[in-house]
N, C-alpha and C positions, 0 to 999 in steps of 0.2 A: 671534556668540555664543561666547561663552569654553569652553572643553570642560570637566567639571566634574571627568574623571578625569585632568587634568591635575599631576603633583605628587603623587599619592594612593600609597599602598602598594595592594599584591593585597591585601586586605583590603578597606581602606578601599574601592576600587574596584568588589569584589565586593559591598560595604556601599549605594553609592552608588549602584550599578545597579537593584540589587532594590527601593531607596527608590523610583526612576524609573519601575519597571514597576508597583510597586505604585500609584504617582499616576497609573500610565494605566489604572488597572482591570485589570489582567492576572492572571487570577485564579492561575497559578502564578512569581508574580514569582520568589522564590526559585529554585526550580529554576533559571529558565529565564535568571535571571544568572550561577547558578553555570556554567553549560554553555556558555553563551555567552564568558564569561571563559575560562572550561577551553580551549576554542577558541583564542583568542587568544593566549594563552598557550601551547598545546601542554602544559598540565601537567594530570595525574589528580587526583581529589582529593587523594591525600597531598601532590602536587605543591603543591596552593593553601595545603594546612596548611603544611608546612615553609618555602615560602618566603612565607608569607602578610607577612613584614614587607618585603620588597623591593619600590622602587619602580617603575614601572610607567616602560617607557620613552617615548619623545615617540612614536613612532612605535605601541607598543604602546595609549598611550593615545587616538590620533586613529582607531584601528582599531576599539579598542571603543565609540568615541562613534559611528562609522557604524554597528553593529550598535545599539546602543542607540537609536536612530535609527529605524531599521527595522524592528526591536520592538515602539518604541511605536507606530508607524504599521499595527501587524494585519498585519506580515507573519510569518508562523510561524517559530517558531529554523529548522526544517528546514529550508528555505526558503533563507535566510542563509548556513548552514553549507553547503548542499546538498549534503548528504544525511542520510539515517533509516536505522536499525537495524530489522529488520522478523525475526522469528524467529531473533533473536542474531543477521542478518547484516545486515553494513554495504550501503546501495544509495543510489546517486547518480542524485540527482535531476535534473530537467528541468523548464520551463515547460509541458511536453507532458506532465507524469506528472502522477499523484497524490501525494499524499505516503501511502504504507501508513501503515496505523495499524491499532494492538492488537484494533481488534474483526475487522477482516480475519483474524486467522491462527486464527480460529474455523474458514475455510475449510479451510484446512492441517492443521487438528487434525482433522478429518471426513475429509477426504481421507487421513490415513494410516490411521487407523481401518480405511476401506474396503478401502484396499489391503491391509491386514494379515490381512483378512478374507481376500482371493482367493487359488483356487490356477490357479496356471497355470504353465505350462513355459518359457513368452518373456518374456524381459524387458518391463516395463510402456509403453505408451508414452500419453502426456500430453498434454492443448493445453490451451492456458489461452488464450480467448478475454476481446480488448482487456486485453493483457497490461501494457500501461503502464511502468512500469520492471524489470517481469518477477518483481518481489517473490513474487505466489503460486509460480510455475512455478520457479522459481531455488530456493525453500526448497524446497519437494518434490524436487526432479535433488537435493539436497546430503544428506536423506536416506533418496534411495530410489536407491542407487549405481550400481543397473545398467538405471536408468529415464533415455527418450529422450523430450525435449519437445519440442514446437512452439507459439510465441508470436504472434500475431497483433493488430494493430495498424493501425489508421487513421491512426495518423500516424506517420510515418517518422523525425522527433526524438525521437519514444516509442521507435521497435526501437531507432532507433541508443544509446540508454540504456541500453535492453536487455542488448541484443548487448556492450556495456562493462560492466554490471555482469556478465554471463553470464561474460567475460574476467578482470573481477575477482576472481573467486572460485573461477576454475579450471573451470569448466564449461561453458567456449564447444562442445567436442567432442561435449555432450549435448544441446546446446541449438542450437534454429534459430530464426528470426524472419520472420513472413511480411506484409506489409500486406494487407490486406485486407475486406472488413467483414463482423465476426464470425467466422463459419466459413467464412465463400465459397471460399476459396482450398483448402481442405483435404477430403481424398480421405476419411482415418483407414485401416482401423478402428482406435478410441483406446480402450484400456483405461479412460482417464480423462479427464475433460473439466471443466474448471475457467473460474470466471469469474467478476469484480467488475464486473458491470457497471452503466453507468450508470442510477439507479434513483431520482434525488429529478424529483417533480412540477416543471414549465418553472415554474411559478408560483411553486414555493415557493426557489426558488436566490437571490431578493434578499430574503431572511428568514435568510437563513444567516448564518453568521460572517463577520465580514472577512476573518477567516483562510481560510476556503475558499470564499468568494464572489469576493474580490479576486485569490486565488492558486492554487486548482487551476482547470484546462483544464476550461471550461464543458461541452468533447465527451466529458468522461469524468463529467460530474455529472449532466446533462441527460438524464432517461427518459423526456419527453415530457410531455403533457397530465399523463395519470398516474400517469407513472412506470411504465408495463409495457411501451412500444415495447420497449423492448432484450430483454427477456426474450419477448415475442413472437418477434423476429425468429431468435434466437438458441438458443432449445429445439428449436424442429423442426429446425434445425440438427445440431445438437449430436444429437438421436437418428438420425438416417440415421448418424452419421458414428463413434456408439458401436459396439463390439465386443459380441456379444453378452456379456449379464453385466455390461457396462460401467456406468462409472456418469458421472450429472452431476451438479456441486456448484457451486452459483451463491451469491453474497451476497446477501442482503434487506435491505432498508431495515425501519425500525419499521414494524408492521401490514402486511406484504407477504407473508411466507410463504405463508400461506394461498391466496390469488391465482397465486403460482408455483405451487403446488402443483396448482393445477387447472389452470396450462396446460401443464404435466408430464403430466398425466394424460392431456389433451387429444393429446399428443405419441406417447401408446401407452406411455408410460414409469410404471414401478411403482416406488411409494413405500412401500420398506419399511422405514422410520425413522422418530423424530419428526427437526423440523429444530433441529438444533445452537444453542443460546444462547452468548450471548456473556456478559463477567462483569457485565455491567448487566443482564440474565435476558432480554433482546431475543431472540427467536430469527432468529439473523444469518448460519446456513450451510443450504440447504436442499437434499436430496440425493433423486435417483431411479435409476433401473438401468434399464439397457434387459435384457428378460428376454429367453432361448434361444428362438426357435422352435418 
């Protein structure tokens, strides 16, 4: 098959792609060729305007026929490019991560809340349970400057991702990475306890997108029958292992809060907040405290 951005200007090319994504249903074709091109090219957008009449070399053009390729096949840009921007910071992906995405840093915006709330004399210290490419835990060390994390992780291509973006961005000295599942491995007391964990119904994971059925790690989608294993196993956890005062902030799936919320309660732990909505009005960050003695 002939490559179609063969001979084409950045334009044309850019033109050409979008037409592509568009004929495969991709509901944000535009974007997702601009980006993809931007890629290829190494240029910003002003980069695609200025040189938008230049032709596309043999080489630059058989690069973006393999992503174009791949695209239309429901593999995510992130995916391709490997990696995602997750609270303004760049994080490189794995077949063992997730890809973050925008309703997660609902977490993050909860969790500085809290901490902005506390007074205490020692610097904070953090775990963010099934840390995955360390996105929640990474943004929080970057801005909370004299805060020490610990990441845990069932799979080990997950830290080692980690532990590289941790290095990425200058905060490997704040940050440690542990395997282990859930909390097991961790002593605390943690000022703060963070977690996206896995939380869609075993049933409903071949109803999902190609994009996250075919491409994120089944061990980080999968909550079981009905989606509360992990938040079972992971609260009574997380409360032995809080500080008093401390708090836990987990992500919810659609119609889940609720459910956390009662095995939060179940855990001895007090909810004194509603839980956090994300900008679809989902409420997607849900938080409790372990209270003093």
């Amino acid at each position: 098959m002939s490559n179609p951005f063969t001979g084409q200007s950045i334009e044309g090319a850019r033109r050409t792609l979008a037409a592509l994504l568009r004929s495969a249903r991709l509901e944000e074709a535009e974007l997702d060729a601009r980006i993809l091109i931007s890629a290829v090219l190494a240029l910003d957008l002003t980069g695609l305007v200025t040189q938008a009449a230049r032709p596309l070399t043999v080489a630059e053009a058989s690069r973006l026929a393999q992503h174009a390729q791949r695209r239309i096949a429901g593999e995510p840009v992130a995916r391709i490019l490997g990696t995602r921007e997750f609270w303004g910071l760049p994080f490189r992906l794995s077949e063992a991560t997730l890809v973050p995405r925008p309703d997660t840093e609902t977490v993050v915006e909860l969790a500085l809340e809290i901490f902005r709330e506390r007074q205490a004399s020692h610097p904070p210290r953090i775990a963010d349970i099934g840390t995955g490419s360390g996105a929640i835990l990474l943004a929080l060390l970057h801005e909370i400057p004299d805060a020490f994390g610990v990441g845990t992780d069932l799979s080990q291509n997950a830290l080692r991702t980690a532990r590289d973006n941790a290095a990425a961005l200058g905060l490997a000295d704040r940050a440690a990475f542990v395997a282990c599942s859930y909390a097991a491995a961790l002593r605390g007391p943690f000022d703060l306890i963070v977690s996206n964990p896995p939380y869609i119904p075993s049933g409903e994971i071949p109803k999902l997108s190609i994009e996250v059925r075919g491409h994120d790690p089944h061990l980080a989608l999968d909550g079981g029958n009905d989606g509360y294993d992990a938040y079972r196993a992971l609260i009574p956890q997380a409360a032995e292992r809080l500080a008093p005062g401390g708090a836990l902030i987990v992500e919810a799936g659609l119609g889940q809060a609720q459910n956390i919320e009662t095995l939060m309660r179940g855990a001895a732990l007090s909810l004194d907040r509603p839980p956090r909505a994300d900008l679809a009005g989902i409420p997607r960050a849900v938080s409790a405290r372990k209270m003093p003695p």
